[in-house]
Backbone bond lengths (Angstrom), bond angles and torsions (degrees), N, CA, C in turn:
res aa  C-N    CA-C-N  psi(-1)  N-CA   C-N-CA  omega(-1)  CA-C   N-CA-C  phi
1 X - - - 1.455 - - 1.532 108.52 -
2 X 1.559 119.46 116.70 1.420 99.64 166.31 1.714 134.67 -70.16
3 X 1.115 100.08 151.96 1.375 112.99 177.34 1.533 114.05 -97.57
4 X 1.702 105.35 126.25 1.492 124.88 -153.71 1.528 102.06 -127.50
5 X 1.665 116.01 131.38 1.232 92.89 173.02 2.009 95.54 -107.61
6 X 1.485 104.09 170.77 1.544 86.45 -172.60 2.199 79.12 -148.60
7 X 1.205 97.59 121.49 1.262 108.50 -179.40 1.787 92.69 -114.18
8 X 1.716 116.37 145.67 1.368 123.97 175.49 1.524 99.00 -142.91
9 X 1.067 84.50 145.85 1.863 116.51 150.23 1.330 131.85 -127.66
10 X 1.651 93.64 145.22 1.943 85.80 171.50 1.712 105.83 -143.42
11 X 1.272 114.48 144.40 1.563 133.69 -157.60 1.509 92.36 -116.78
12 X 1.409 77.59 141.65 1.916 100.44 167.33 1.744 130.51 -123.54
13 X 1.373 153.30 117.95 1.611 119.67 159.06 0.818 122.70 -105.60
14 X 1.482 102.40 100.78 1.635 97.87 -166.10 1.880 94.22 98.59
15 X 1.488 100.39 158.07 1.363 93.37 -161.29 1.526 79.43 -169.15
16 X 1.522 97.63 95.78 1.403 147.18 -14.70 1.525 99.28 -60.31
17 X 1.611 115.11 160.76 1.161 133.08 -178.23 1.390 102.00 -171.68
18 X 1.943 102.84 -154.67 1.552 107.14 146.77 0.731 145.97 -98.46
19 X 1.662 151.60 106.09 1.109 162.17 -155.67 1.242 141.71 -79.38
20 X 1.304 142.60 173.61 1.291 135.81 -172.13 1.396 122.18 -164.83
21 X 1.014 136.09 117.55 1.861 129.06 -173.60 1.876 94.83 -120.02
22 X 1.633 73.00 155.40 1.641 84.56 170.71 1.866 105.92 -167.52
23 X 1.494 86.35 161.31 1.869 85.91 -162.46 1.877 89.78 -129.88
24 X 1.452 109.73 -175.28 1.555 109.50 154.65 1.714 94.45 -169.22
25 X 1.589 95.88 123.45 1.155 97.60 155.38 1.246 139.34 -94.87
26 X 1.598 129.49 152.37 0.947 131.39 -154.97 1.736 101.80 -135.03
27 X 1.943 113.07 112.88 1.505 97.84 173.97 1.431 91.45 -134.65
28 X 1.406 128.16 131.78 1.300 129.52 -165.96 1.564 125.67 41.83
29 X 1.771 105.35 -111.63 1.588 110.19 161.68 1.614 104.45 -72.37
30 X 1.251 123.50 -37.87 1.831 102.71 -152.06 1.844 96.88 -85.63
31 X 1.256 92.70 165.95 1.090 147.91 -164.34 1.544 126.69 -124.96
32 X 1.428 130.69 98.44 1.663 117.20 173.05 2.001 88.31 -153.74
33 X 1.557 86.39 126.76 1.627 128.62 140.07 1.143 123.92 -34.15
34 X 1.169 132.28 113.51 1.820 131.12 151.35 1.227 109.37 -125.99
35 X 1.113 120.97 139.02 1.413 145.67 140.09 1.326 149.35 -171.04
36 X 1.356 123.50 159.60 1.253 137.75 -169.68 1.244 134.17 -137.29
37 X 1.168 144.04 -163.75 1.574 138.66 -147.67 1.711 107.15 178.92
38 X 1.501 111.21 149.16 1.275 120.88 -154.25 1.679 90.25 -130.97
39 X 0.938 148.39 162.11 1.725 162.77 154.11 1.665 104.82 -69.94
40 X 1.524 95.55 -57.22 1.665 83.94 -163.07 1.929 95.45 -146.76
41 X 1.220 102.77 85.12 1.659 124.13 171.88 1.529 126.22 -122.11
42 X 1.370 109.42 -160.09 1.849 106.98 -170.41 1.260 95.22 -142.45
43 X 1.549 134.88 173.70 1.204 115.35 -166.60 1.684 101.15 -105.96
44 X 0.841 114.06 -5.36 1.813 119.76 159.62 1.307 111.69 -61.91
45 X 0.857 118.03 -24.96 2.128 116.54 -177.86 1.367 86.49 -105.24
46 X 1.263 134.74 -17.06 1.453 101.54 163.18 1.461 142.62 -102.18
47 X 1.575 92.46 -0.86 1.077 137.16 158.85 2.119 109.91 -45.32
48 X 1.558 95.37 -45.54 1.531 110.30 -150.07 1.399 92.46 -91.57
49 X 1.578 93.76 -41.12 1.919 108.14 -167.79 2.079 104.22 -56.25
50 X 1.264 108.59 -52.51 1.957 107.90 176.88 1.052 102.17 -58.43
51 X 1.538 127.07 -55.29 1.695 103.76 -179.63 1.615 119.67 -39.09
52 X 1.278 108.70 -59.47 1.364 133.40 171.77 1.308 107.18 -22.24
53 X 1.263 110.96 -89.32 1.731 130.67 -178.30 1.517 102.51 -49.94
54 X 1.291 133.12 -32.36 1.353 131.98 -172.11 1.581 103.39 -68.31
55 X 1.147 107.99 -60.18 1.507 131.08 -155.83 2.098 78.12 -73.23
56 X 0.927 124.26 -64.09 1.485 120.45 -158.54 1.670 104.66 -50.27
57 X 1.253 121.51 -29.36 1.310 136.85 -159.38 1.381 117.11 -71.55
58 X 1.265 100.08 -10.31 1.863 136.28 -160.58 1.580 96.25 -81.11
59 X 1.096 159.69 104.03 1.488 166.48 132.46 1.252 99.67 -36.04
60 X 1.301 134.51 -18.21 1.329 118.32 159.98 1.604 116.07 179.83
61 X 1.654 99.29 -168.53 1.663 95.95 -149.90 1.619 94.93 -57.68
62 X 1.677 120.12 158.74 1.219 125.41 -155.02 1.629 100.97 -153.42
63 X 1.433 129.92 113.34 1.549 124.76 149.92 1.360 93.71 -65.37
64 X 2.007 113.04 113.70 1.205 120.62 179.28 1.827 101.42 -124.08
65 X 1.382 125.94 132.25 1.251 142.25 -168.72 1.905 78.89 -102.56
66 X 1.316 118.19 120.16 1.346 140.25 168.39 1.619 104.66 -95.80
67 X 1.518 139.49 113.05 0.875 155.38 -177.52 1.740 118.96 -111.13
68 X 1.269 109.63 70.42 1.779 107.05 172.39 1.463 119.21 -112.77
69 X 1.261 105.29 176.47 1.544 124.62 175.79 1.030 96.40 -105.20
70 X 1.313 146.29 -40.95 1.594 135.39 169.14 1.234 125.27 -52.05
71 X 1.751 111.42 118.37 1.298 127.21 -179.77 1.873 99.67 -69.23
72 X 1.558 104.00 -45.16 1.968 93.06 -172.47 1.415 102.29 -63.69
73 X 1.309 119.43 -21.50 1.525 93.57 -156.13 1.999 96.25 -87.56
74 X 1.204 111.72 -60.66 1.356 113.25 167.40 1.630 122.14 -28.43
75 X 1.902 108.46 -54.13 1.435 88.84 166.65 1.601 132.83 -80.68
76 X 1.558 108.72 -13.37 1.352 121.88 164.31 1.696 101.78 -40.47
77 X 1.488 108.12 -86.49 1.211 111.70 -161.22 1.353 135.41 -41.96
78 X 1.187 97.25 -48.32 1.299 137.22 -161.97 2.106 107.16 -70.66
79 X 1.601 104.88 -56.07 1.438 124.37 160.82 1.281 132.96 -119.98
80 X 1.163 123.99 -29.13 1.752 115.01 -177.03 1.092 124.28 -82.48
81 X 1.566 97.75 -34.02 2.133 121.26 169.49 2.019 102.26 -35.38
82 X 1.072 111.99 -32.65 1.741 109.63 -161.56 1.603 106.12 -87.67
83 X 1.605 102.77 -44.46 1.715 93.91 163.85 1.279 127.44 -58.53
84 X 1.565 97.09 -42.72 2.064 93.62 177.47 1.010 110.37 -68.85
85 X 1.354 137.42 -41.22 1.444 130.79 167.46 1.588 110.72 -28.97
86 X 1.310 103.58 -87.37 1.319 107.00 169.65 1.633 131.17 -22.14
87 X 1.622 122.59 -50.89 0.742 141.00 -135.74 2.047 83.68 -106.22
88 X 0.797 119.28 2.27 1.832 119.22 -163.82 1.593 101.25 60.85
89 X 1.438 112.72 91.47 1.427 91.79 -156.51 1.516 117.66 -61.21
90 X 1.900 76.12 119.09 1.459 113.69 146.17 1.358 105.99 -126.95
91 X 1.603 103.94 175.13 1.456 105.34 177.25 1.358 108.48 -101.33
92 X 1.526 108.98 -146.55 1.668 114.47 -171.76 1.529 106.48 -80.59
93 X 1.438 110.04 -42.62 1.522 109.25 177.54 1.726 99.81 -75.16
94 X 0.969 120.11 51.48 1.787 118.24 166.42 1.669 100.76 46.97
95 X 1.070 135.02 30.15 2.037 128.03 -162.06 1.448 92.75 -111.72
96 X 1.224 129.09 141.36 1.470 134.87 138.57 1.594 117.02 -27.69
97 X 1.527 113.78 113.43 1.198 121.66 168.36 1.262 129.03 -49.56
98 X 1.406 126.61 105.45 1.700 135.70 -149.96 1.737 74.16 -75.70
99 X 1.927 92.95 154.21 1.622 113.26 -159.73 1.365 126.80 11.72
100 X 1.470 106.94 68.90 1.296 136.62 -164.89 2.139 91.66 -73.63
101 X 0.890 103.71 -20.80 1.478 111.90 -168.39 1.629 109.61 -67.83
102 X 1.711 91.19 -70.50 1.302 105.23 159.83 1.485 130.19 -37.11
103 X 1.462 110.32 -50.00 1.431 103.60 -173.69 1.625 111.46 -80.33
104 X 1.360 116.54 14.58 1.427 121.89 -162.36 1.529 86.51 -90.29
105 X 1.519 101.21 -69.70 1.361 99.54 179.71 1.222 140.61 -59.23
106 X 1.353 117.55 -22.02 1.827 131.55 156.66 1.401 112.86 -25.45
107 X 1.862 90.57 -80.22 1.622 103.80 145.49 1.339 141.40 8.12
108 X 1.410 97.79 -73.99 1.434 96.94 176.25 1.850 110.63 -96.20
109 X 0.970 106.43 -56.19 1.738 103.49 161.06 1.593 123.95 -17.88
110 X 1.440 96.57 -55.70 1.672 119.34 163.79 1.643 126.09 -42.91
111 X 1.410 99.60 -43.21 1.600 113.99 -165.04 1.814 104.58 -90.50
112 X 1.781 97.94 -10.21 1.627 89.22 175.30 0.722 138.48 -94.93
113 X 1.904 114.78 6.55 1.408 140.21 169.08 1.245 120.33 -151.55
114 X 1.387 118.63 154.68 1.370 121.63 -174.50 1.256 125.35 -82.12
115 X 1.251 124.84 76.59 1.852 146.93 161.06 1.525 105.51 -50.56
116 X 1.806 72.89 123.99 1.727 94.75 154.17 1.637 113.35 -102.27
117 X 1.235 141.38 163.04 1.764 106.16 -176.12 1.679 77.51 -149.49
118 X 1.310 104.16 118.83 1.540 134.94 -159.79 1.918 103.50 -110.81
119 X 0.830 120.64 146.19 1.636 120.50 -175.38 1.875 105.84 -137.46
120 X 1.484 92.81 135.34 1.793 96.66 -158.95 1.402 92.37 -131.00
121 X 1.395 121.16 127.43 1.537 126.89 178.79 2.046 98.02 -46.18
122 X 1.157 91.76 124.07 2.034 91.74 165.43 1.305 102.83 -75.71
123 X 1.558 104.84 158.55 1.543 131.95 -176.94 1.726 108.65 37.74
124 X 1.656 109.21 44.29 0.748 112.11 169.00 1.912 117.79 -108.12
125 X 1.182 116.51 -133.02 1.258 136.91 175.38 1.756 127.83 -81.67
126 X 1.920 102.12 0.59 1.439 103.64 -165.15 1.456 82.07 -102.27
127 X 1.656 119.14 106.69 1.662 116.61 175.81 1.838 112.19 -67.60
128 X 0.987 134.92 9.84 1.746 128.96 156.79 1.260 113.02 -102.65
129 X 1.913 120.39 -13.42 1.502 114.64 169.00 1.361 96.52 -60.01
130 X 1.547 90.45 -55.06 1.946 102.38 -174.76 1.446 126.23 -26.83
131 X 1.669 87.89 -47.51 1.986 105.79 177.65 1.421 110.78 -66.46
132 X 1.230 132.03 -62.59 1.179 137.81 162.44 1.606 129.14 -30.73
133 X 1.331 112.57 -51.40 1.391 108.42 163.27 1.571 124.13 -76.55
134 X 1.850 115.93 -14.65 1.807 97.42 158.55 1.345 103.40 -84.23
135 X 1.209 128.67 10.51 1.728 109.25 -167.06 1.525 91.08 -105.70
136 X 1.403 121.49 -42.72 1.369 123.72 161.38 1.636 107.56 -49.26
137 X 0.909 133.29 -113.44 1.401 137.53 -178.77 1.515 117.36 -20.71
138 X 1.279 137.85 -12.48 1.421 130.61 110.83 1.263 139.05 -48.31
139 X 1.084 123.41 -56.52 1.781 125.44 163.31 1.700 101.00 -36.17
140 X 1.184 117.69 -67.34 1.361 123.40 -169.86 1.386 118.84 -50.87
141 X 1.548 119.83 -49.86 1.428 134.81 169.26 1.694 105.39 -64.15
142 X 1.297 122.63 -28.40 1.563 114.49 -177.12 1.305 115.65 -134.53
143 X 1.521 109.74 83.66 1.319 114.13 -168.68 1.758 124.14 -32.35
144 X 1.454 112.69 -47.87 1.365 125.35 175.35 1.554 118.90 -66.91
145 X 1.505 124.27 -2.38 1.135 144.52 -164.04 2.022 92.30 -85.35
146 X 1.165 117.05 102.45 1.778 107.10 -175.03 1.920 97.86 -143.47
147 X 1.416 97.62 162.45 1.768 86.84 -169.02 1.780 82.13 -129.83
């Protein structure tokens, strides 16, 4: 099985505003960029959306090392995803799971390879978080800006 690393970001202006996600995969030497941009989003769905696009990008099953700065999405996935499941997702206060959409597809994206889901201080010292959040925060600032 190869081993993939998959680092994401997701951008906001304004929150809600316009937005921007971005991922990079990593398999040995190569190297490839994604990203994209929303009109009118939050930076938690874009947060959800690079995992998404990262993990989808995968041609096949993948030991994938998930690399974010997002605390929801890491603890989403990782633990809360199994109660709402359970639960028809809802949460604990009985409410519809906010970007219930998103986490549908994580979900399944999730289940087609074997994730580790790793959490890296943002605008810190991890230089592809780094990459990811100008490529995000471009997407977001330039709607037509897409990889």
């Amino acid at each position: 099985m190869k081993k993939v690393k998959l680092i994401t970001d997701g951008a906001c202006l304004g929150n809600p505003g316009p937005g921007g996600w971005a991922c990079i995969l990593r398999y040995g030497d190569h190297k490839k960029e994604l990203w994209g941009s929303e009109p009118h989003t939050t930076n938690n769905r874009m947060e959800l959306q690079a995992a998404v696009e990262g993990l989808r990008a995968l041609k096949e099953r993948c030991a994938v090392e998930v690399i974010t700065d997002s605390q929801y999405l890491k603890n989403g996935i990782t633990e809360w995803i199994r109660n709402w499941k359970r639960n028809g997702w809802m949460t604990k206060a009985r409410k519809p799971v906010v970007n219930q959409d998103l986490w549908m597809e994580l979900d399944t994206q999730n289940e087609r390879h074997r994730t580790e889901w790793s959490w890296t201080k943002g605008h810190a010292l991890h230089a592809d978080n780094n990459r990811c959040d100008e490529l995000a925060t471009a997407a977001a600032k330039n709607q037509s800006f897409s990889g």
